[in-house]
C-alpha positions in Angstrom: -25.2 -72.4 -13.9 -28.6 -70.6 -13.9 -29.8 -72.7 -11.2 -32.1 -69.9 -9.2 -30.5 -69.5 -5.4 -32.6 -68.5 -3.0 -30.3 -68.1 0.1 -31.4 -65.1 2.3 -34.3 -63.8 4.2 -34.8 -60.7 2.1 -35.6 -63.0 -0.8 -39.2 -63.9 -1.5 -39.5 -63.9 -5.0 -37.6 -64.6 -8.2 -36.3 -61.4 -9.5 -33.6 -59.1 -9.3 -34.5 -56.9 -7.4 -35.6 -59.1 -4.8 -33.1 -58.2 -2.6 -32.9 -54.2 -2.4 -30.4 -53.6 0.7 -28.7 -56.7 0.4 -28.1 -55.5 -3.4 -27.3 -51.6 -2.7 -25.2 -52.1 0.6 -22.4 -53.6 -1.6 -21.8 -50.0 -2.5 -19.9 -50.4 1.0 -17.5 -52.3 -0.5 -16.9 -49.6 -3.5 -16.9 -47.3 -0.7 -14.0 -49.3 0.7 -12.4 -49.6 -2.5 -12.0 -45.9 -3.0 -11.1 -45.2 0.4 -8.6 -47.8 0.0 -6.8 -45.5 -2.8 -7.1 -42.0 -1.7 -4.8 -43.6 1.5 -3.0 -45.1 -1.1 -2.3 -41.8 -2.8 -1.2 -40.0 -0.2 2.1 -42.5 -0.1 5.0 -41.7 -2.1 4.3 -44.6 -4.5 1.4 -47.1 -5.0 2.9 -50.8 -4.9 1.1 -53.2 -7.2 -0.4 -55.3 -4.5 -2.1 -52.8 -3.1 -3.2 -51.6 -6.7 -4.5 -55.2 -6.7 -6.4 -54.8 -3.3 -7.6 -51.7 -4.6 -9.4 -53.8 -7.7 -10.3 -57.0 -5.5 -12.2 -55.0 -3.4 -14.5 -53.2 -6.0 -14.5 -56.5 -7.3 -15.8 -57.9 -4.3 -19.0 -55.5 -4.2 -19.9 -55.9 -8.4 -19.4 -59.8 -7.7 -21.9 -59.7 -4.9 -23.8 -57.0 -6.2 -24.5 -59.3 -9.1 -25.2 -62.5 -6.8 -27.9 -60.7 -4.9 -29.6 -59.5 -8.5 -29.6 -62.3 -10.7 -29.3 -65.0 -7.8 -27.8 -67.8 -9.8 -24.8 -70.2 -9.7 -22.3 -68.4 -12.3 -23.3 -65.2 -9.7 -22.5 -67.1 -6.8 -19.0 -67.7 -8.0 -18.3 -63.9 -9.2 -19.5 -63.2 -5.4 -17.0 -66.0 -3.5 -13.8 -65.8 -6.0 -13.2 -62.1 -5.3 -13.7 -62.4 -1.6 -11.0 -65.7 -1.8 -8.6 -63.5 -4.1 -8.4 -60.6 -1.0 -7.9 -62.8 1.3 -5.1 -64.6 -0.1 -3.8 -61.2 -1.2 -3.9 -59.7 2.0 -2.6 -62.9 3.3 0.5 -62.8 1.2 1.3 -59.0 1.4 1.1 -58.8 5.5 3.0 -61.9 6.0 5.8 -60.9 3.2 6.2 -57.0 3.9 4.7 -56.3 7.2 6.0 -59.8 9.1 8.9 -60.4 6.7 8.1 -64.1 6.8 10.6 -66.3 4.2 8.4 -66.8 0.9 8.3 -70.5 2.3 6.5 -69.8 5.4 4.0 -67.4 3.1 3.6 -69.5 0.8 2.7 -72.4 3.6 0.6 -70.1 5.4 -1.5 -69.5 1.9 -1.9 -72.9 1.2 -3.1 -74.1 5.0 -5.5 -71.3 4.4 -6.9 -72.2 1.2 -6.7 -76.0 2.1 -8.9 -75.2 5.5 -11.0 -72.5 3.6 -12.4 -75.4 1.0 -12.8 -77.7 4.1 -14.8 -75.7 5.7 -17.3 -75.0 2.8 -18.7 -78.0 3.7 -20.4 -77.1 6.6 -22.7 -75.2 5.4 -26.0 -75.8 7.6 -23.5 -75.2 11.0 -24.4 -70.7 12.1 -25.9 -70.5 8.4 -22.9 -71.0 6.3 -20.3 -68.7 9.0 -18.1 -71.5 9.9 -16.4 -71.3 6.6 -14.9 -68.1 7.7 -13.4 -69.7 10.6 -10.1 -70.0 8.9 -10.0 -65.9 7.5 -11.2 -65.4 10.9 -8.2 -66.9 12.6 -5.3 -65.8 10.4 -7.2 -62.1 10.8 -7.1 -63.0 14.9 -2.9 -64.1 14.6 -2.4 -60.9 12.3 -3.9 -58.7 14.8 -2.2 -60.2 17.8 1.0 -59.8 16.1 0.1 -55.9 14.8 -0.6 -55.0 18.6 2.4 -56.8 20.2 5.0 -55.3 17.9 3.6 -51.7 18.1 3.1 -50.9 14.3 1.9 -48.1 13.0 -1.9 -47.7 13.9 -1.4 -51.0 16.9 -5.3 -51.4 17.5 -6.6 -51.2 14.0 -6.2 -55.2 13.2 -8.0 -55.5 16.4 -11.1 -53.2 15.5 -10.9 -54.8 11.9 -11.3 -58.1 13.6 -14.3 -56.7 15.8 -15.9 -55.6 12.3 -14.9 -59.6 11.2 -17.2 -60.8 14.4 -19.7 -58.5 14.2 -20.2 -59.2 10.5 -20.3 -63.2 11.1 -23.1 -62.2 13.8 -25.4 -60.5 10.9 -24.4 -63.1 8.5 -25.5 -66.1 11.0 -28.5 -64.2 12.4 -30.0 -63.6 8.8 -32.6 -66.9 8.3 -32.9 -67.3 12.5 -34.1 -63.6 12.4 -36.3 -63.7 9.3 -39.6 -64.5 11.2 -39.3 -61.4 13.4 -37.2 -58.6 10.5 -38.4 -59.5 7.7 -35.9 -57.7 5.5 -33.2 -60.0 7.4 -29.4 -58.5 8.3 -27.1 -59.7 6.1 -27.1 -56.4 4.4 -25.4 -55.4 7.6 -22.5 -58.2 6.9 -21.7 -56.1 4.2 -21.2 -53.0 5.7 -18.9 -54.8 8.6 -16.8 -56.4 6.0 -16.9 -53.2 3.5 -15.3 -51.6 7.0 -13.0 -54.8 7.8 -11.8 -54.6 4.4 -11.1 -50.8 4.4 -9.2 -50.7 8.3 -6.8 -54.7 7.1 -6.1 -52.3 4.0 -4.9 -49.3 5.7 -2.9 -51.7 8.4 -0.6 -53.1 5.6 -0.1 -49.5 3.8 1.0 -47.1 6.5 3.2 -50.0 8.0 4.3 -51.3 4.5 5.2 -47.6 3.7 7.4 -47.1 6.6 9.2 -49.9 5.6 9.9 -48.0 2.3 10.8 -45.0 4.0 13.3 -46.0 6.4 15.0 -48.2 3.1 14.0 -51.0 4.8 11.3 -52.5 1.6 11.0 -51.3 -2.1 7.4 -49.8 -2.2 6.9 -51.1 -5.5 7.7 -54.4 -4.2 5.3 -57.4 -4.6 
């Protein structure tokens, strides 16, 4: 578990700070995090699954925030688990409140994604380890579709958030191919696309999950 990772261009040496940008940009995702619940506030009521976005998020920059300082195999995992726990958050709360699939249909959709998420993993010399984002990418690509098509609140935002996703997987891929040429590498720049993607997916689900409440339609306390 304290295997030494050496994974990313900025890296040359063993140490933690090593990796400056990679290690500060995470404040993005705090960033995200707090925007995340000053929108929140400003409903009528805070439901617990957005509470628990709220904390997966900040999560999501400490976890990699200690990954890109210590660089060893127990930080790897507080880096990945948060980022899986969002998704299959988000996953669940968009397809339960916003689509109003059946809990069946959720609950299939979550496990196709974490089945094809753990498949993918193992591709990790294919665009320097992107292509196990393929999956998040896609479900992100059907939400947005969906969000636009049915005029919700906000109809673009999935499809800017999504823009943030691709732009992210660019910096993310580019990192090692780049190295020669920017030495400090750009996947400090994949985290402040995702600390936006995570910010814009979160603000998607709460103004259209508080209409819902509004109009009687949802409970906003609901999980």
């Amino acid at each position: 578990m304290n295997d030494y990772i050496d994974l990313y261009c900025e890296r040359t040496l063993v140490g933690l700070w090593s990796e400056p940008l990679n290690a500060v940009s995470n404040l993005a995702f705090l960033i995200a995090s707090w925007a995340i619940w000053r929108l929140a506030q400003r409903q009528p009521k805070i439901p617990t699954g957005i509470w628990l976005l709220i904390a997966l998020a900040a999560s999501i920059g400490i976890g990699s925030f200690l990954f890109h300082t210590f660089a060893t195999r127990w930080a790897s995992f507080l880096d990945t688990l948060p980022i899986l726990l969002f998704q299959l958050c988000f996953i669940w709360l968009y397809s339960r409140k916003i689509i109003r699939m059946k809990y069946r249909y959720s609950g299939a959709l979550l496990g196709g994604f974490f089945f094809a998420s753990n498949f993918s993993k193992q591709f990790t010399d294919i665009l320097n380890g992107s292509l196990s984002y393929a999956p998040a990418f896609l479900v992100l690509l059907g939400f947005a579709v969906y969000h636009y098509r049915q005029q919700k609140r906000e109809p673009f935002i999935l499809l800017i958030a999504l823009g943030c996703f691709l732009l992210a997987l660019l910096f993310r891929t580019l990192d090692q191919a780049i190295c020669p040429y920017f030495s400090i590498g750009t996947h400090f720049l994949w985290h402040l696309s995702n600390g936006t993607l995570l910010y814009l997916s979160a603000r998607a689900l709460i103004l259209n999950w508080s209409i819902r409440a509004k109009s009687g339609q949802e409970s906003e306390t609901s999980f």
